[in-house]
MIDRENVO-860774 format. One record per residue: x, y, z of N, C-alpha, C in turn; residue in three letters. Coordinates in steps of 0.02 Angstrom, whole numbers, plus 50000, padded with zeros to 5 digits. Each point is the difference from the previous one (the first is absolute). Layout:
<nukols>
XYZXYZXYZALA ...
</nukols>
This chain:
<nukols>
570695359048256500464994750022499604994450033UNK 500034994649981499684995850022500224996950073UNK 499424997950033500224999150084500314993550010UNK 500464998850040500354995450040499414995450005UNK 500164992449977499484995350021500544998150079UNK 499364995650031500164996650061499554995850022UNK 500304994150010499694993250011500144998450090UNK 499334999150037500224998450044499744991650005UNK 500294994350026499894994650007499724998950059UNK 499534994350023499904997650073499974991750011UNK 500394998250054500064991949994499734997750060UNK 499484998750008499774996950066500354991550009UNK 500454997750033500354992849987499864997450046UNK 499335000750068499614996050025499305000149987UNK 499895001449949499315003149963499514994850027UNK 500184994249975499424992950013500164998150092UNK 500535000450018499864998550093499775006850023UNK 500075007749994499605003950037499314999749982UNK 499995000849932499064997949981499474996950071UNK 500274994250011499894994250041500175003750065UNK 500425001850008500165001750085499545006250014UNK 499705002849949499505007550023499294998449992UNK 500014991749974499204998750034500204997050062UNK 500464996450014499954997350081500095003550051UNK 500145006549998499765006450047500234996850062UNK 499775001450052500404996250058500424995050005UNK 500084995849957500354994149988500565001849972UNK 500524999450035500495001849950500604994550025UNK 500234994249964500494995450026500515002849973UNK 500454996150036500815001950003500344999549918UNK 499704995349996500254997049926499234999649959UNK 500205003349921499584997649971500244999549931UNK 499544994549971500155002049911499324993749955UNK 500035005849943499484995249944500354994749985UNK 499684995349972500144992849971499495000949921UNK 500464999249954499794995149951500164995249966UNK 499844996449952500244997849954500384998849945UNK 500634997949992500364999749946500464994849992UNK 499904995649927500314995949992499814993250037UNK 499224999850019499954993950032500265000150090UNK 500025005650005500205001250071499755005150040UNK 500095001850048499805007150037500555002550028UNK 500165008349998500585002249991499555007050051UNK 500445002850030499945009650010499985003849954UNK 499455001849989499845006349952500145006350003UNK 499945000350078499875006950028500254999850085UNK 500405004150038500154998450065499965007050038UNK 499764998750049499875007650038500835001250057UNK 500105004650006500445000350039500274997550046UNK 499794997350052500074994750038500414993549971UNK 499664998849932500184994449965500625001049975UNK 500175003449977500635002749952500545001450055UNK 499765002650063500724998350053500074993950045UNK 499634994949967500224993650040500454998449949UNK 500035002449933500524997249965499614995249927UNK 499415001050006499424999249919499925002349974UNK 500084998049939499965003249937499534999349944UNK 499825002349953499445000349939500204995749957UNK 499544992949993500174995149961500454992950044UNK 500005000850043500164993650049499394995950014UNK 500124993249995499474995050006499785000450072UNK 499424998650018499565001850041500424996250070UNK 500024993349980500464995950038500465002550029UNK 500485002549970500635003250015500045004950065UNK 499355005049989499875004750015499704997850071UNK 499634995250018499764996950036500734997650067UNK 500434996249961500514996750038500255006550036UNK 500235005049940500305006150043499605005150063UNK 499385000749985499665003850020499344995550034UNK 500074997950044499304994850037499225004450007UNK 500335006550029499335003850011499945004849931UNK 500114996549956499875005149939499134999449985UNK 499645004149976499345001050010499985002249909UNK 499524995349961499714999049929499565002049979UNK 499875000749949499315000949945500094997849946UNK 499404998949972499985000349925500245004349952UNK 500015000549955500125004449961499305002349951UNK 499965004849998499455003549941500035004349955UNK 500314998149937500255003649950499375007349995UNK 499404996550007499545007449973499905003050043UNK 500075000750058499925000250053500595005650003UNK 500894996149992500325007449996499965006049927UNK 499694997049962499905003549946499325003750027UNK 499865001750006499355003850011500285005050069UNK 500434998250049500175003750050500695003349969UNK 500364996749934500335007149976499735004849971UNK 499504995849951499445007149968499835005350068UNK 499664997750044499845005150070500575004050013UNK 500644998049982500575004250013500145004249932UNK 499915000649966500305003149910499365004750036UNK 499414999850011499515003850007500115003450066UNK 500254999750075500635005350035500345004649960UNK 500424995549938500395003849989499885004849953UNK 499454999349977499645006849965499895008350040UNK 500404999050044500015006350012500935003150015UNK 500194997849981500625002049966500005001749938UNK 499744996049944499955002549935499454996549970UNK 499654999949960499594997049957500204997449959UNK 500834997449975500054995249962500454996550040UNK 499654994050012500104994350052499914994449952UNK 500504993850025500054994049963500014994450016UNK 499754993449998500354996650050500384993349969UNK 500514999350048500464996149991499744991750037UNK 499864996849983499784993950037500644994649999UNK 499894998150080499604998550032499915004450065UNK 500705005050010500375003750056500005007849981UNK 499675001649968500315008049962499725004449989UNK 500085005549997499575005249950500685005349995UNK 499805002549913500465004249971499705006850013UNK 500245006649997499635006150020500265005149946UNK 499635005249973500315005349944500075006550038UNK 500605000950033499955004950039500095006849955UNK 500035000049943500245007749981499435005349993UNK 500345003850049499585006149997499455000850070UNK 500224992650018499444999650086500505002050068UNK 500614999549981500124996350061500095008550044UNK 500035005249959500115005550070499395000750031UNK 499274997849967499655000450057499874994850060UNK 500624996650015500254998450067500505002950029UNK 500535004949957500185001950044500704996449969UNK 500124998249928500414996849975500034992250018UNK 500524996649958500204993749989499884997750053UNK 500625002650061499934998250068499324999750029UNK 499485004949996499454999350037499604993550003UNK 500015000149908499554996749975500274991850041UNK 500745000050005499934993150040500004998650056UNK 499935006650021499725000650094499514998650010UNK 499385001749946499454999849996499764991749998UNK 500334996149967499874994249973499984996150060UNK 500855001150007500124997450067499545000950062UNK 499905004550011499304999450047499504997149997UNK 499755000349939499354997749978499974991650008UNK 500534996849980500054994250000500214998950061UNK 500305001550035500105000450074499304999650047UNK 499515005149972499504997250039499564994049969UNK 500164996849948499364997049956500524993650030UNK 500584998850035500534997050022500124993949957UNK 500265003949923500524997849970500625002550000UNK 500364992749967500825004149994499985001749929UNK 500415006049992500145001949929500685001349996UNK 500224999149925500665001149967499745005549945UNK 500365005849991500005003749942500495002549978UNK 500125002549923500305003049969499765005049944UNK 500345003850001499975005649966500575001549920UNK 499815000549936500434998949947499575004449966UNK 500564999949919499625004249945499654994749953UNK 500414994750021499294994649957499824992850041UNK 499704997949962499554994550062500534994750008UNK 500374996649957500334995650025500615001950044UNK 500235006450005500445002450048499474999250071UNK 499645001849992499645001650079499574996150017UNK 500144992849963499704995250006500634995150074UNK 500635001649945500504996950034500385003050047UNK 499825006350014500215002450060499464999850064UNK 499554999649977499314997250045500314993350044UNK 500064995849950500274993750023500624996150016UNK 500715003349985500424999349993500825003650038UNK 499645005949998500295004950018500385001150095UNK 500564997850001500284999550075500084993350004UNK 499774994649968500164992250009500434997149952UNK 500474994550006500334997149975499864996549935UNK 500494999949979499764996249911499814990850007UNK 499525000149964499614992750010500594997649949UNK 500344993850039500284994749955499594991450022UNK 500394997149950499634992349997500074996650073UNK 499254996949989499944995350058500504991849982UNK 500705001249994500264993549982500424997050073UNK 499825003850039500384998650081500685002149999UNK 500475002149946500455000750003500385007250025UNK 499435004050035500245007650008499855000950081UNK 500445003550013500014998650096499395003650018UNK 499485005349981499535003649990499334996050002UNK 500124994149953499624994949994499774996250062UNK 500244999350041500034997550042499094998450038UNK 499824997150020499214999250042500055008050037UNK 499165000249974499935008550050499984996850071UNK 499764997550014500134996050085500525000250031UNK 500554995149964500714999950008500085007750007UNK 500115003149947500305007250005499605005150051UNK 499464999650030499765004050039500174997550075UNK 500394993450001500314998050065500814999850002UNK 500285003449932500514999749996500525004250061UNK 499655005850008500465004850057499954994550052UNK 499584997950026499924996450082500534991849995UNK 500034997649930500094994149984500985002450013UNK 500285004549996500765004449986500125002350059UNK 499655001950051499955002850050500484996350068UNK 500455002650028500474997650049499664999950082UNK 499694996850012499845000950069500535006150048UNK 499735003850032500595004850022500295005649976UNK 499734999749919500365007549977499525003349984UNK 499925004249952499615006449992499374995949957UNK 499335002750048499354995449938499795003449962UNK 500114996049955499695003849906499325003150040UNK 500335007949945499105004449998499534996249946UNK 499544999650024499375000149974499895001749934UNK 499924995849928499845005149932499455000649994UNK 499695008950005499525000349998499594997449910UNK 499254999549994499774998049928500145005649972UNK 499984999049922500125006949980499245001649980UNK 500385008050024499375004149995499645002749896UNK 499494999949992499755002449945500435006550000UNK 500235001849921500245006149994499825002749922UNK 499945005250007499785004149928500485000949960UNK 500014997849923500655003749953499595002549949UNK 500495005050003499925005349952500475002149951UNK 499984999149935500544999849967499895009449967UNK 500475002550004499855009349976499874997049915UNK 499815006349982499775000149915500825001349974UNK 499694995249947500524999749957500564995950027UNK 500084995150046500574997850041499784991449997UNK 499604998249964499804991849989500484994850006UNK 500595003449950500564994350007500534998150050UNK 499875008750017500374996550073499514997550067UNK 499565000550001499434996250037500054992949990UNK 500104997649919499754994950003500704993450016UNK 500595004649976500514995449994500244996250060UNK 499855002250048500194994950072499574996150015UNK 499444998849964499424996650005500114992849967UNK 499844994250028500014994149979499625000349935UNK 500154992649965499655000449926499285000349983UNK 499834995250081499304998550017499555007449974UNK 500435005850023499595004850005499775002749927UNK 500194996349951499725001149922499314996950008UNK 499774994950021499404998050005500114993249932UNK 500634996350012500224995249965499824993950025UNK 500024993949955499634993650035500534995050034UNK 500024995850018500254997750042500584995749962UNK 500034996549937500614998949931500275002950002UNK 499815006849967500535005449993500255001450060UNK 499955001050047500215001950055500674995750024UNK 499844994249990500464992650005500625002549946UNK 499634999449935500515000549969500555005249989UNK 499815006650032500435004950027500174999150046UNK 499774996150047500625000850070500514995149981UNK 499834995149935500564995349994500585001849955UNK 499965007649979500515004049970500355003850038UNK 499595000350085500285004650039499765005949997UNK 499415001149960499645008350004499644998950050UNK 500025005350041499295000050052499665006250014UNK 500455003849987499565007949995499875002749930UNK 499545005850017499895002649956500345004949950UNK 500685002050018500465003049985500364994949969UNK 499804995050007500584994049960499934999349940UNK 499255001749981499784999749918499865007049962UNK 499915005250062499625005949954500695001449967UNK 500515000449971500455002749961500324991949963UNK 499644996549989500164992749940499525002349923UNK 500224995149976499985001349918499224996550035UNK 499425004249951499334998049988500034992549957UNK 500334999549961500004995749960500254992650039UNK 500584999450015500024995850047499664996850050UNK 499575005950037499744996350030499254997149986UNK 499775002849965499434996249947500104994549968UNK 500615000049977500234993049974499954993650042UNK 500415004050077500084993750041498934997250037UNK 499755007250003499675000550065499495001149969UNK 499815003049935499374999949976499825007650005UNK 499305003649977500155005949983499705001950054UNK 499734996350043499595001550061500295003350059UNK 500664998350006500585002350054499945007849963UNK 500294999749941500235007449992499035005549973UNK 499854995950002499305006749992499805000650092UNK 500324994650060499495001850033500755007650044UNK 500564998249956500635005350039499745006349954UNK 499835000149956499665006149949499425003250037UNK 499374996050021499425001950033500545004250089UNK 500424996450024500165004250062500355004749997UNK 500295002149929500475004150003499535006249964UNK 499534998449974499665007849963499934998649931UNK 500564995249977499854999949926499584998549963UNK 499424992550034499505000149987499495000450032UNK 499575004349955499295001050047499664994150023UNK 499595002450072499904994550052499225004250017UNK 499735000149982499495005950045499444996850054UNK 499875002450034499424999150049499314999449974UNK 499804995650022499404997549965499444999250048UNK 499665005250026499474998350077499554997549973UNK 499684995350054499514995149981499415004649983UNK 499524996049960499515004249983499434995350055UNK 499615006050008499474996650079499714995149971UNK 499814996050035499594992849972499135004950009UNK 499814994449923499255003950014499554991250029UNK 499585008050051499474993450056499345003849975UNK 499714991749991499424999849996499654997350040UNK 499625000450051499674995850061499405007350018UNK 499394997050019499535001850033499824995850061UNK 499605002750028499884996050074499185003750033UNK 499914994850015499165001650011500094999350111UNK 500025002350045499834999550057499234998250020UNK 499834993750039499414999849991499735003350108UNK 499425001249998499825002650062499904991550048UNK 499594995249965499894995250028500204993449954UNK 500184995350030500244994549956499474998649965UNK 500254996249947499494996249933500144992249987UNK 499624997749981500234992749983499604996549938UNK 499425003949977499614995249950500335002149939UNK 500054996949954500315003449928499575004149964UNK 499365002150019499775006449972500385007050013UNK 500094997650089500295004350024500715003149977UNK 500354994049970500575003249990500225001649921UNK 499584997549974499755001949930499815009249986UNK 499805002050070499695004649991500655005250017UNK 500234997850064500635004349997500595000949952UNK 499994992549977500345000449934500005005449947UNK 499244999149981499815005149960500035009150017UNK 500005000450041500205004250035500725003849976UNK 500504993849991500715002450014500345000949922UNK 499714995449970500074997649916500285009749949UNK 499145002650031500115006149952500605003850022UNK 500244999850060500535003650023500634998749977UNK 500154992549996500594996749982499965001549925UNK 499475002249954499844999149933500345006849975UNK 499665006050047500025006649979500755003550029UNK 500484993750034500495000750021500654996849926UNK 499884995649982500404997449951499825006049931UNK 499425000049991499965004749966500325005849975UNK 499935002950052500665007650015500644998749967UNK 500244994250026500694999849978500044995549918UNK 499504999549995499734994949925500704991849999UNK 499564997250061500224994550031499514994749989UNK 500184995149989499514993750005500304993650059UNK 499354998950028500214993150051500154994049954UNK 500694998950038500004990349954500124996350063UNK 500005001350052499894996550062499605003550070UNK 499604997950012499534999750054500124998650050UNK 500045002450076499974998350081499695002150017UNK 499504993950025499265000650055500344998250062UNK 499755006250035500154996650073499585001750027UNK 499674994550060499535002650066500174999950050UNK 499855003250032500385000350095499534997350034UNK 500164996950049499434995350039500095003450076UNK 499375000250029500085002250063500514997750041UNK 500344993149991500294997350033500775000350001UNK 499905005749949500815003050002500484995349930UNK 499324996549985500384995649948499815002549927UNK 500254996849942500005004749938499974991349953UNK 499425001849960500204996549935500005003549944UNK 500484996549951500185003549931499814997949950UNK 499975002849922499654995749949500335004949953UNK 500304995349950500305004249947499794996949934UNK 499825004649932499874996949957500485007349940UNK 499924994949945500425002949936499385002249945UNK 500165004149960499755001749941500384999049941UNK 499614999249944500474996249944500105007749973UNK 499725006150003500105005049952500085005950076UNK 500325005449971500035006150098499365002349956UNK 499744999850051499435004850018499765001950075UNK 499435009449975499675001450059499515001649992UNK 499804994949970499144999850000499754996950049UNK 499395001950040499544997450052499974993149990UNK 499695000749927499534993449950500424993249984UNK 500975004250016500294992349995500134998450054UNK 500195003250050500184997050093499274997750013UNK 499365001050006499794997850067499684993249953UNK 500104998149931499914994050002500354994750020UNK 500675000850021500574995749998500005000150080UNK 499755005650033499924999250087499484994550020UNK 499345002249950499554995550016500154991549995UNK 500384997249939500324995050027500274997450049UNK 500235004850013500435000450086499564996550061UNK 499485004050000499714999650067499814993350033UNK 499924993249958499914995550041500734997350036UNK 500375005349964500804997450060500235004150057UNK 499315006049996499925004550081499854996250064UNK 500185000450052499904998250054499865004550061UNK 499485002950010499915006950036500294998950070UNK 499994993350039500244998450073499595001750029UNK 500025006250066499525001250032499815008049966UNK 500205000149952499785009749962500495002649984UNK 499895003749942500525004649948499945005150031UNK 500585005150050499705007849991500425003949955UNK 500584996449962500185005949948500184995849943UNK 500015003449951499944996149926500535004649962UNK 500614998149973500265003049955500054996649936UNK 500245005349950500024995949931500845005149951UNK 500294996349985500725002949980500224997349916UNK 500255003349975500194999449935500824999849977UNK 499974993850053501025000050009500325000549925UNK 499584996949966500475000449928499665003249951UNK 500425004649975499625004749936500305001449966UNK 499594999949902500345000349957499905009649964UNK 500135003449974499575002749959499634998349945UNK 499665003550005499174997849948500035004549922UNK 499884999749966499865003949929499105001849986UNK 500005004949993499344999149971499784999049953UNK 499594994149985499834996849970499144998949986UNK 499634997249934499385002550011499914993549981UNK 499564995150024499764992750012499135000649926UNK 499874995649984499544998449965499654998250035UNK 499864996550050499724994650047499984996050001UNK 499574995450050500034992150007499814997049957UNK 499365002349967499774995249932500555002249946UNK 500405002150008500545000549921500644999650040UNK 500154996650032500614999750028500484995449959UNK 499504995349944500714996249938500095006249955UNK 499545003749975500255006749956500765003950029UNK 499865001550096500435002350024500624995849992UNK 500164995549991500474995050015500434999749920UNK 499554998749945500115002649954500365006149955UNK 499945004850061500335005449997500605001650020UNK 500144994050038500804998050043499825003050061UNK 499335001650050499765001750042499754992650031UNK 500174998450065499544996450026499254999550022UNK 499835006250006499174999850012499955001650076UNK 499445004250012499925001450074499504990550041UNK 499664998949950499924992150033500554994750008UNK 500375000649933500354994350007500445002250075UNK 500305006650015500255001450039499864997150090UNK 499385000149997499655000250045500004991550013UNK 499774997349952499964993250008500634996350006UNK 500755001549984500624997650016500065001350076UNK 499945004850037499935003150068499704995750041UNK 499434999049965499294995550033500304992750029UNK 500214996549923500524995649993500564997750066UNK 500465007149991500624999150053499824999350049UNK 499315004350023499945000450077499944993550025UNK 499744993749935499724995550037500534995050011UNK 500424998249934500644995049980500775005749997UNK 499885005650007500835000350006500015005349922UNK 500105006749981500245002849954500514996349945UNK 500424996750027500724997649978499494991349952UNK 499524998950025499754993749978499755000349923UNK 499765006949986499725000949942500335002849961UNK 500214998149936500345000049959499964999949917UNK 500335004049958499594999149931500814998949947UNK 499644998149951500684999149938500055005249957UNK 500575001150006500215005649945500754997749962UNK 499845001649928500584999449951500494998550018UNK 500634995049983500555002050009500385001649915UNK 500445002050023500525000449940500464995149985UNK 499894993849980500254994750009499804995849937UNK 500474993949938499824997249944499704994350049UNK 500374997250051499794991950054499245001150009UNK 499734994549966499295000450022499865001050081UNK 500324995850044499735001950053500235004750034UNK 500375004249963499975006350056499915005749969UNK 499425001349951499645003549942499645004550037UNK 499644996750089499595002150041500245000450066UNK 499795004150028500395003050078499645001550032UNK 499814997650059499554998450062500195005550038UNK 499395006850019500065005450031499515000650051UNK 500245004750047499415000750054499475003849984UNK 499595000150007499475004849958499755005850017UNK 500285000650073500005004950050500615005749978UNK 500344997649959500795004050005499975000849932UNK 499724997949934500095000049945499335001449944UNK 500185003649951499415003649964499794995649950UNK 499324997949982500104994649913500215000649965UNK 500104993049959500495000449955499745003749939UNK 499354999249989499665004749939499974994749955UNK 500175002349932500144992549922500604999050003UNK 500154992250017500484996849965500294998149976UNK 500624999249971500365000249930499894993149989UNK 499664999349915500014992849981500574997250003UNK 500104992250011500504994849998499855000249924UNK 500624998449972500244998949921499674993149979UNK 499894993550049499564995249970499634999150072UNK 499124995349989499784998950055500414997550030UNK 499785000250069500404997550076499404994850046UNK 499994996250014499424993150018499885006350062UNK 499474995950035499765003350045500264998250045UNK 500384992050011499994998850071500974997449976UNK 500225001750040500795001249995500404997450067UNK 500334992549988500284997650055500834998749968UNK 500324998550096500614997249948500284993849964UNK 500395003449964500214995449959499954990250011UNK 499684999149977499884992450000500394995349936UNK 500364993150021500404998549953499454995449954UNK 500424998849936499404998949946500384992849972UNK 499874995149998500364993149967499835001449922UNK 500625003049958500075000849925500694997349983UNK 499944999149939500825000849961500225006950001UNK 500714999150007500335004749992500005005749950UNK 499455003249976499985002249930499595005550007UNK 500355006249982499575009050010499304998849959UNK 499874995249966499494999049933499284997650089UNK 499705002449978499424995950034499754994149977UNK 500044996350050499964992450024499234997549970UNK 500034994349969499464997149967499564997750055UNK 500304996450049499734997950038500425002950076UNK 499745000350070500595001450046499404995850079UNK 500525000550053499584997050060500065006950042UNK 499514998250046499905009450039499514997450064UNK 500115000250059499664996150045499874994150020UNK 500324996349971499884994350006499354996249943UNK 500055002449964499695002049915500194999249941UNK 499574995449960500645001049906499485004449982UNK 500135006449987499675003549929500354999749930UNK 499465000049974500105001949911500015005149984UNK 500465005449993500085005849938499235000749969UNK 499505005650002499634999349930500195005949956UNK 500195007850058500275005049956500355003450043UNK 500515003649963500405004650059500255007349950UNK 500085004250038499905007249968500645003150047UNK 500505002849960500655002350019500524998749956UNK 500684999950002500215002550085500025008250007UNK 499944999850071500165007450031500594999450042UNK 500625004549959500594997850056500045005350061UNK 500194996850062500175005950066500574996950026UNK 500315006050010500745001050046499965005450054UNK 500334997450067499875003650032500545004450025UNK 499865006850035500425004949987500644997950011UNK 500695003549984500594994750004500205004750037UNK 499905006650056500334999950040499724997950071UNK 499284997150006499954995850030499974991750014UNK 500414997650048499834993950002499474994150039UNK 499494998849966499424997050021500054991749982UNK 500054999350079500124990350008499454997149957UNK 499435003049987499634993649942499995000849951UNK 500415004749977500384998849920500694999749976UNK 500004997950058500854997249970499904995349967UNK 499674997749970500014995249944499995001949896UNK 500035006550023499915004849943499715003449959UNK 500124999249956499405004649948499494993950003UNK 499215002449995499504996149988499655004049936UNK 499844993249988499465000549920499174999350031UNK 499665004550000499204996650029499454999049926UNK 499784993850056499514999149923499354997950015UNK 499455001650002499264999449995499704992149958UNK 500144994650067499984993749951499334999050035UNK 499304997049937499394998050024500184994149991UNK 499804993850038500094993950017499434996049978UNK 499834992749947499464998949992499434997850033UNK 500084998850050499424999550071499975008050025UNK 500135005349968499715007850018500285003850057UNK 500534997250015500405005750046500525005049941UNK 499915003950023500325006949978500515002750059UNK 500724995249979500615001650031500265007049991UNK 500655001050031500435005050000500724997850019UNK 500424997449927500574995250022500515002149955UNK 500525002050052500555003549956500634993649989UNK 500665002449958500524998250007500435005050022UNK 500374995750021500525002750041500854997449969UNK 500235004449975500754997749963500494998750043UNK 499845000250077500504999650043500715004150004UNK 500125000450066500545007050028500404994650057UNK 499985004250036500664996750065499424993750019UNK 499414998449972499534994750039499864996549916UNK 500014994550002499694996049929499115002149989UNK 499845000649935499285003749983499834993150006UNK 499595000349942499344995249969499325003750000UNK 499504995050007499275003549999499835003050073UNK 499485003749983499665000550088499335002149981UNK 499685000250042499085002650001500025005450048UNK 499795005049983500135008150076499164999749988UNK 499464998449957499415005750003499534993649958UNK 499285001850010499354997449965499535005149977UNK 499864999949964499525006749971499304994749999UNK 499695005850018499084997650010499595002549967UNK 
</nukols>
């Protein structure tokens, strides 16, 4: 019999203001919250407790927040910053279960089946949590379901009121300010004084197995994990829970709402699979050299370099990894750090291709008063194939082979370190009749040669501009005589026509003039044109000159 799945959810919903409040350690103001950016403005991202009972909220302009709250206390915001301190949390939560997930920007999903009695059951396991985050002094929301979008939305949803539209028209609506002064604002001098509402406290739900739908149906719509349209456009039918749709025709509401509403009520109800997906560990590559006494001449650090190279080499290796980006860093006695990053056009972990591309480097070292530690990191990595190189003296054979060559490799690298990877660039084929877009401008760092070329059906000039207008008669016949620059040429021979049309389900502004006829006219003073007709489309044709052959 196969086992009961169980999803437990976790919602940290001051994730980005506690982050911040557990480095300021003694500091702790009354009011706090992140600030970022959106829409050309700065808004609350994130609000710590304090903040949220003066009556602020997530997504109020900074201003606002300001008028209401004078001693409210700010930060920035740092997207990687909370991304990297939820990863630190999915990795906590690896000891509940080993398939851990995370939900960004606030979340992590958990696979409890089959873990949770060694806490001591469901309950423990969120005693446990609760503590834990208690001392790491976050707040948490959880829920407990048989599939993730149930215990996604009881995480978050579960004991609070159904989100309807911000159109002012609902007494609920009302300013959290206003409404958190509402008892005192009603209040009769002389009679009985309103108690106190305490905040509400974090609480655990747990929905029993097999019992989803009734878990989910008192639950606002929000709690499908629906976007903010749909959401609109159901409260403007008057649905607001989740019981309002789980028993409607599928069909209907796909029609109205798209199929996204009803796969994401399918994913919470069991019907469709949703599974947990734990991150897979990021792989690090970094070595680090500690030095006993500072250094400063570039032998010196050449030497530690070398030093660190085979390590970082025999490290990518293992996992048959190649570097395509490089971080040099040196630490300066002075507590200060400079950095140096360079790219490779091919991954590799060879010795023989990093420490040439370092050695470039070094006249942009600045030792200060002495290096005492030197690291070297391989933030970006591709996997590698093995592959067997000809060498440097046959590196066009290699290339030939649809291989770039261990030189040419080396020398694109060489290249970037100096002008920029993205600067160097090569042509490869297109699939295209338009002469000029026959060829397609690639980075050379990112793209393999083109190898042989497919012949063009007639020569193509070498040098190819646009279309230039040509003073002729009106006549597809080539012109006895025509003007072209400010020029009379004479006709002496012309070889064609070659007709081109260009694709017709694209539309390209410099041929709207239509089908062209090209024709190879030598001129009797010895220019060797390239001058088509044009039968004209939504734009009147005539002659033109695109090209000169040499």
């Amino acid at each position: 019999m196969p086992q009961q799945r169980r999803i437990l959810s976790l919602w940290f919903p001051r994730l980005g203001a506690e982050r911040l409040l557990r480095e300021m350690r003694g500091l702790q103001p009354a009011a706090f919250a992140v600030v970022g950016d959106e829409a050309n403005r700065q808004v609350l991202t994130s609000l710590g407790e304090g903040a949220e009972a003066a009556g602020l909220y997530r997504g109020q302009p900074l201003r606002d927040a300001r008028a209401m709250c004078p001693a409210l206390v700010t930060a920035l915001r740092n997207p990687r910053a909370e991304a990297q301190f939820l990863t630190a949390l999915r990795r906590w939560a690896g000891k509940f279960s080993p398939w851990v997930g995370e939900e960004p920007p606030e979340g992590l999903v958990i696979d409890l089946s089959g873990a949770a009695h060694l806490f001591g059951g469901e309950e423990g396991v969120l005693r446990a949590v609760s503590d834990d985050c208690a001392d790491l002094g976050l707040t948490v929301e959880a829920g407990i379901a048989d599939t993730v979008g149930a215990a996604w939305g009881l995480a978050r949803h579960a004991g609070r009121g159904p989100l309807s539209l911000r159109n002012g028209d609902a007494v609920d609506q009302e300013a959290r300010a206003t409404r958190s002064r509402a008892a005192k604002r009603h209040w009769v001098r002389g009679g009985t004084p309103p108690r106190p509402v305490a905040p509400p406290v974090p609480r655990a739900r747990i929905a029993a197995a097999g019992q989803v739908r009734q878990a989910l149906a008192p639950l606002p719509l929000a709690a499908l994990r629906l976007d903010e349209d749909t959401l609109a456009g159901l409260a403007r039918l008057g649905l607001r829970h989740v019981g309002d749709i789980i028993g409607m025709p599928r069909a209907a509401l796909s029609r109205r709402f798209g199929l996204g509403l009803v796969r994401r009520l399918d994913q919470s109800l069991g019907l469709e699979a949703e599974p947990v997906s734990p991150a897979r560990p990021p792989l690090h590559f970094a070595v680090r050299l500690t030095l006993p006494d500072p250094i400063g001449l570039a032998e010196d650090i050449m030497a530690g370099i070398d030093r660190l190279l085979p390590a970082l080499s025999d490290r990518l290796q293992a996992k048959a990894r190649g570097a395509r980006r490089v971080r040099l860093q040196l630490f300066r006695v002075d507590q200060s750090m400079q950095e140096i990053e360079f790219g490779l056009a091919r991954p590799s972990a060879e010795t023989d291709h990093l420490r040439p591309l370092i050695m470039l480097k070094m006249t942009e070292i600045d030792p200060g008063f002495g290096i005492d530690m030197i690291r070297i990191e391989a933030h970006v990595s591709e996997p590698v194939q093995a592959r067997q190189h000809r060498g440097p003296l046959d590196a066009a054979g290699a290339a030939d082979r649809g291989g770039m060559g261990a030189a040419l490799d080396i020398l694109i690298s060489k290249l970037g370190a100096r002008i920029g990877l993205e600067a160097i660039t090569r042509l490869h084929p297109g699939d295209s009749h338009i002469p000029e877009k026959t060829a397609r401008v690639m980075p050379a760092a990112w793209s393999e040669p083109a190898g042989d070329w497919p012949p063009p059906p007639r020569p193509r000039p070498l040098v190819i501009f646009r279309p230039e207008p040509v003073q002729a008669p009106e006549d597809p016949m080539v012109p006895a005589r025509f003007r072209w620059r400010r020029r009379d040429l004479a006709t002496a021979s012309a070889t064609g026509p070659e007709r081109i049309a260009p694709e017709w389900w694209l539309d390209e502004p410099e041929w709207r003039t239509g089908t062209r006829d090209y024709w190879r006219v030598e001129a009797e003073t010895g220019e060797r044109l390239w001058l088509y007709y044009a039968h004209g489309g939504t734009m009147s044709g005539g002659w033109f000159c695109q090209g000169a052959f040499r």
